[in-house]
C-alpha positions in Angstrom: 15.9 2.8 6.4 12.9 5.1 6.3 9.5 5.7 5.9 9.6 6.3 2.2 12.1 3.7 1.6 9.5 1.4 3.0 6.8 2.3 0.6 9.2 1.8 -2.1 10.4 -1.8 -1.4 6.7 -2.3 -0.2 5.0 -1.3 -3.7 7.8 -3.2 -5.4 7.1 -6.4 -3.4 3.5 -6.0 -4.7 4.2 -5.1 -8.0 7.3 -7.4 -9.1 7.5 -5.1 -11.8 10.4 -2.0 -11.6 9.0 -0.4 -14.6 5.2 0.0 -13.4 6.2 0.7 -10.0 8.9 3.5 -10.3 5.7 5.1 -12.2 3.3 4.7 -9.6 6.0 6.6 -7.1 6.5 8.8 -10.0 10.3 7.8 -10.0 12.6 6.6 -12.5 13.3 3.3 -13.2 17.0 4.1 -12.0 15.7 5.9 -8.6 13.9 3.1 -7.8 16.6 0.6 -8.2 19.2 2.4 -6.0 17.1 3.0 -3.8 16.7 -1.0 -3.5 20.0 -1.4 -3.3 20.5 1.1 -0.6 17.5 -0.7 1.5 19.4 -4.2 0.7 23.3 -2.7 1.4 22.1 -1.3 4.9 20.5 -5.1 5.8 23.2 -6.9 4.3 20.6 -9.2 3.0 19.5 -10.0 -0.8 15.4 -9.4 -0.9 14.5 -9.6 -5.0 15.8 -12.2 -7.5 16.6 -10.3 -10.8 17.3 -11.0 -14.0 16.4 -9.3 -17.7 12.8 -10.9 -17.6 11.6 -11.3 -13.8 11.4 -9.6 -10.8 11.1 -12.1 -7.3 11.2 -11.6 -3.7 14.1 -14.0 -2.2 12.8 -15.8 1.3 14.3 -13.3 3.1 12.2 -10.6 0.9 9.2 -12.9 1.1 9.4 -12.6 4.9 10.7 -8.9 5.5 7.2 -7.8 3.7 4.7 -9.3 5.4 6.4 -8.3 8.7 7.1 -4.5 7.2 3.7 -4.1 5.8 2.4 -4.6 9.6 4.9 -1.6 11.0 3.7 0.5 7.9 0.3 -0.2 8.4 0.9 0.9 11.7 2.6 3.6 11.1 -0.1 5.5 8.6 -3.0 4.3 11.1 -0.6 6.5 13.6 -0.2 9.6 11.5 -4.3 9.6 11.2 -5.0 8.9 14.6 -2.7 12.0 15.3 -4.0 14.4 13.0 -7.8 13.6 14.3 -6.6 14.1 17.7 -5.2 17.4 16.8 -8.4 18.4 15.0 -10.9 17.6 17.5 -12.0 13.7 16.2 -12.1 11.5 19.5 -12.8 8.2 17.4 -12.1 6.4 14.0 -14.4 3.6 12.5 -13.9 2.0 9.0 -16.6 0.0 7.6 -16.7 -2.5 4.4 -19.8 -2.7 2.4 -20.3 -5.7 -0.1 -19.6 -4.2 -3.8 -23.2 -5.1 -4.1 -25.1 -4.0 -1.2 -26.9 -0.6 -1.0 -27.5 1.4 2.0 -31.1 2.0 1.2 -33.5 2.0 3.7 -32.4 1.4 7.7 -28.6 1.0 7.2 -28.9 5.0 5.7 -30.9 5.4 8.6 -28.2 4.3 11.0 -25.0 6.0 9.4 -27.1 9.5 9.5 -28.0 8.8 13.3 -24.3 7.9 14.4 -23.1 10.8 12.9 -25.9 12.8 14.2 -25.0 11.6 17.7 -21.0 11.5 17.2 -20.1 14.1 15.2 -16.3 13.9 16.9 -16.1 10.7 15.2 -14.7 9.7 11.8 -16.2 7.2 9.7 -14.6 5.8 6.6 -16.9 3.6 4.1 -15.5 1.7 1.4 -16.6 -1.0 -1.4 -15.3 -4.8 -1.3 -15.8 -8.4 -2.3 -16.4 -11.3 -0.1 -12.5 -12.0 0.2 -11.3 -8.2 0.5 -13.6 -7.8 3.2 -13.0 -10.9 5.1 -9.2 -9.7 4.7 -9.7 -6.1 5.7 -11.2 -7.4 9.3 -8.4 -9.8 9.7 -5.6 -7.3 9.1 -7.5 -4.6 11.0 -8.2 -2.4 8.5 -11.8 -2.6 8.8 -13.7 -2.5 12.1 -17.0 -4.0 10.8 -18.4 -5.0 7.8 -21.9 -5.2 6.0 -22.0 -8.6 3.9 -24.6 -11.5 3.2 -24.9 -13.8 6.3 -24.4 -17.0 3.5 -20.7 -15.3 3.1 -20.1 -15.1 6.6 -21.4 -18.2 8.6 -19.1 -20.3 8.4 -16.2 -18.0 10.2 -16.6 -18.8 14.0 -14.4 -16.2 14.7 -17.0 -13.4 13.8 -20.0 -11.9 15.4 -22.8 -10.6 13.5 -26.3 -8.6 13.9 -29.0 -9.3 11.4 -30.0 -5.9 10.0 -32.6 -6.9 7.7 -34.2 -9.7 5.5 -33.0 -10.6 1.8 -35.9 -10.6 -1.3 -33.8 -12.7 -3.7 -34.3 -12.8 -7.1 -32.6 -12.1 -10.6 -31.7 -9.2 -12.1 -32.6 -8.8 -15.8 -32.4 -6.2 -18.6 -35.6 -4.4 -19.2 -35.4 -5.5 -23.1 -35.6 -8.9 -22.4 -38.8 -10.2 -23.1 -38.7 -12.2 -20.2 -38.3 -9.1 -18.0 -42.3 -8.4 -18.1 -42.8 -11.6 -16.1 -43.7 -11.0 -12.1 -41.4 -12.8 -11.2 -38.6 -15.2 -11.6 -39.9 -18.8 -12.8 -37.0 -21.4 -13.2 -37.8 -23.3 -15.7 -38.4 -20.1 -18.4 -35.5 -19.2 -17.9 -33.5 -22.3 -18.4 -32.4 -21.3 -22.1 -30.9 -17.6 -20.8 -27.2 -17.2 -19.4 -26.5 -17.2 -16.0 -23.7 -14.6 -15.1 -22.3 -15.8 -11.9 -19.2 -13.8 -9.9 -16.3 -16.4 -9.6 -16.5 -18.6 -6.4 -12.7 -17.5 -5.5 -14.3 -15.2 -3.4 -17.0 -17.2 -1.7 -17.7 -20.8 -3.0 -21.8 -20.5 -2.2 -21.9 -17.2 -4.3 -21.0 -19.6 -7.2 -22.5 -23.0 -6.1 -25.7 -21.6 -4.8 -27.5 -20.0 -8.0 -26.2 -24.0 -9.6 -27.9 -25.7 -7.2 -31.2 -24.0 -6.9 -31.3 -23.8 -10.5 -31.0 -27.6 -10.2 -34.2 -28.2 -8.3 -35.9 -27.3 -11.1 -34.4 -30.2 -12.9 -31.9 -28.2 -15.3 -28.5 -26.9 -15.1 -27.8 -23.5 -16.3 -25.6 -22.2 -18.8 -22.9 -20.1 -17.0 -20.7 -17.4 -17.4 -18.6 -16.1 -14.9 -17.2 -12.9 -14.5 -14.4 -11.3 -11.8 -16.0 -9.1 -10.1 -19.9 -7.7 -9.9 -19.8 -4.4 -12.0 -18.9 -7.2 -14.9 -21.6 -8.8 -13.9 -23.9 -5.8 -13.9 -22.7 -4.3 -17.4 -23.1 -7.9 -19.3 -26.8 -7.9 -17.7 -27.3 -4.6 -19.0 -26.1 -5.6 -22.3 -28.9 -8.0 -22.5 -26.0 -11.1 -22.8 -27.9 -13.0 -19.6 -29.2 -12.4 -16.3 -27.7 -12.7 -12.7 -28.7 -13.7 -9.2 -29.3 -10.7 -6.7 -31.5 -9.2 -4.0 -33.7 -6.5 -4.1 -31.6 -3.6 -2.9 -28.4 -4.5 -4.9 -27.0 -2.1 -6.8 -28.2 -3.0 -9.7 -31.8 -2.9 -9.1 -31.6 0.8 -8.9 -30.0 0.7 -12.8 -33.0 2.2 -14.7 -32.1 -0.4 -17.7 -32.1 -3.5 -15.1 -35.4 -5.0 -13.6 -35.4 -7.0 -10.5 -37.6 -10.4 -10.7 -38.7 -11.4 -7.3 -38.5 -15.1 -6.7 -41.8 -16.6 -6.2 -43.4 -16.2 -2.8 -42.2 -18.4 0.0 -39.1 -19.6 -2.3 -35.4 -19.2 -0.9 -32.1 -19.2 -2.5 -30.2 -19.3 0.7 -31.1 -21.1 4.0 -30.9 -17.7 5.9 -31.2 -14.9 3.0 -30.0 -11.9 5.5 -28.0 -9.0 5.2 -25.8 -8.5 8.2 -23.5 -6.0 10.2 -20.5 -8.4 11.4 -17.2 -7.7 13.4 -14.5 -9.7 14.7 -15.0 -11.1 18.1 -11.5 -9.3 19.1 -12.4 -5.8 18.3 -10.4 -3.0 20.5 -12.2 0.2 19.2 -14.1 1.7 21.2 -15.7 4.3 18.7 -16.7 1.0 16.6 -17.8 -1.0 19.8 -20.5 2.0 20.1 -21.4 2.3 16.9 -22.3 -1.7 16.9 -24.1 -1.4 19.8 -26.1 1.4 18.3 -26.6 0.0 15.1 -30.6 -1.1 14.6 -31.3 -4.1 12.4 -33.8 -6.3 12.0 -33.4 -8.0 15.3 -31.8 -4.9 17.5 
């Protein structure tokens, strides 16, 4: 069996589906399925159920991809540490970012300086929710992540630096009437939508915005939406308004405004935006970059 016979019973394990998968390795349908049968004849072993209708991975499937996607995992992560090697790059570091956190202000400040320092390093960003972030540490492919403290607290297993403070508040369009008021008040706002990501992700990010809306002595009217650019684009439409902080995305959206809540309220019993990593970490390119990342508190 080999390398791209791995990637083609992996993407079929993920897909289920021969007809969208043979596309996505720009194979036929055919292709695909001998090549299946090959992996299956050489293990002797039966890995996919099949019939007209459904596609499903036997036990024996079940457990030959979570083992294999480790050794390819491995494998790619090998091939890259290589080629940096060869080109000159002494160190690797992959960060997630919350899909709705902005670098603005001193986390900018602290990805310019590394790089400034380490140019011999590589540093790979990318966009996630809650959960693909807290599964990217735990299979490794991220190093560190930048996430709300609320989403993180509860995982004793992670260690975090505070790298600045949370101005909660709403985020409304700016043709709402409501949007020229200085800030958010509860109860005028009890008769609007409240666009809320789905808790799958992070139970508080749902529960949270319900229960401080209930202080205030009403529940609100929700709609919830997958992901945060959803949530965003029905904001923008004018069809409600949805909990943020100041530097999210959207409060950089020209036809968004950001209401403040009022001074001394909270949202969140430690509103912080935090750098976090996994108390195993064994990178030492990421080790320094944590140790030379400035928050809030050092």
């Amino acid at each position: 069996m080999d390398i791209q016979q791995m990637k083609y019973f992996l993407k079929l394990a993920e897909n289920l589906n021969y007809t969208n998968t043979a596309r996505e390795l720009n194979l036929s349908v055919s292709s695909l399925s001998r090549q299946i049968v090959a992996i299956e004849t050489e293990l002797n072993v039966q890995l996919f159920f099949r019939d007209n209708k459904n596609v499903r991975l036997t036990t024996c499937g079940e457990y030959f991809k979570n083992r294999l996607s480790d050794i390819y995992r491995d494998y790619q992560q090998t091939i890259q540490n290589t080629q940096r090697i060869y080109q000159g790059i002494s160190g690797h570091i992959s960060c997630g970012i919350l899909d709705d956190i902005t670098l603005n202000g001193v986390m900018q400040e602290n990805f310019h300086d590394f790089t400034r320092k380490h140019p011999d390093c590589a540093v790979d960003l990318s966009r996630g929710s809650f959960g693909q972030l807290l599964e990217g540490l735990k299979k490794g492919t991220y190093d560190c992540i930048i996430s709300y403290f609320f989403a993180l607290d509860h995982i004793i297993s992670l260690k975090y630096k505070v790298i600045e403070d949370m101005k909660e508040g709403i985020l409304i369009s700016s043709k709402n009437p409501l949007s020229d008021e200085p800030c958010f008040w509860p109860e005028k706002f009890k008769n609007q939508t409240f666009i809320i990501v789905s808790g799958d992700d992070n139970d508080y990010a749902f529960g949270g915005p319900v229960q401080f809306c209930q202080k205030y002595g009403f529940y609100p009217k929700i709609r919830t939406v997958p992901d945060i650019d959803t949530a965003t684009l029905l904001v923008e439409a004018g069809l409600g308004v949805s909990f943020t902080y100041e530097k999210s995305i959207g409060s950089y959206n020209p036809a968004l405004k950001f209401l403040p809540l009022k001074e001394d309220e909270i949202m969140t019993s430690a509103p912080f935006v935090v750098l976090a990593w996994s108390e195993n970490i064994n990178n030492p390119a990421a080790e320094s970059f944590i140790e030379e990342f400035r928050g809030k508190r050092g």
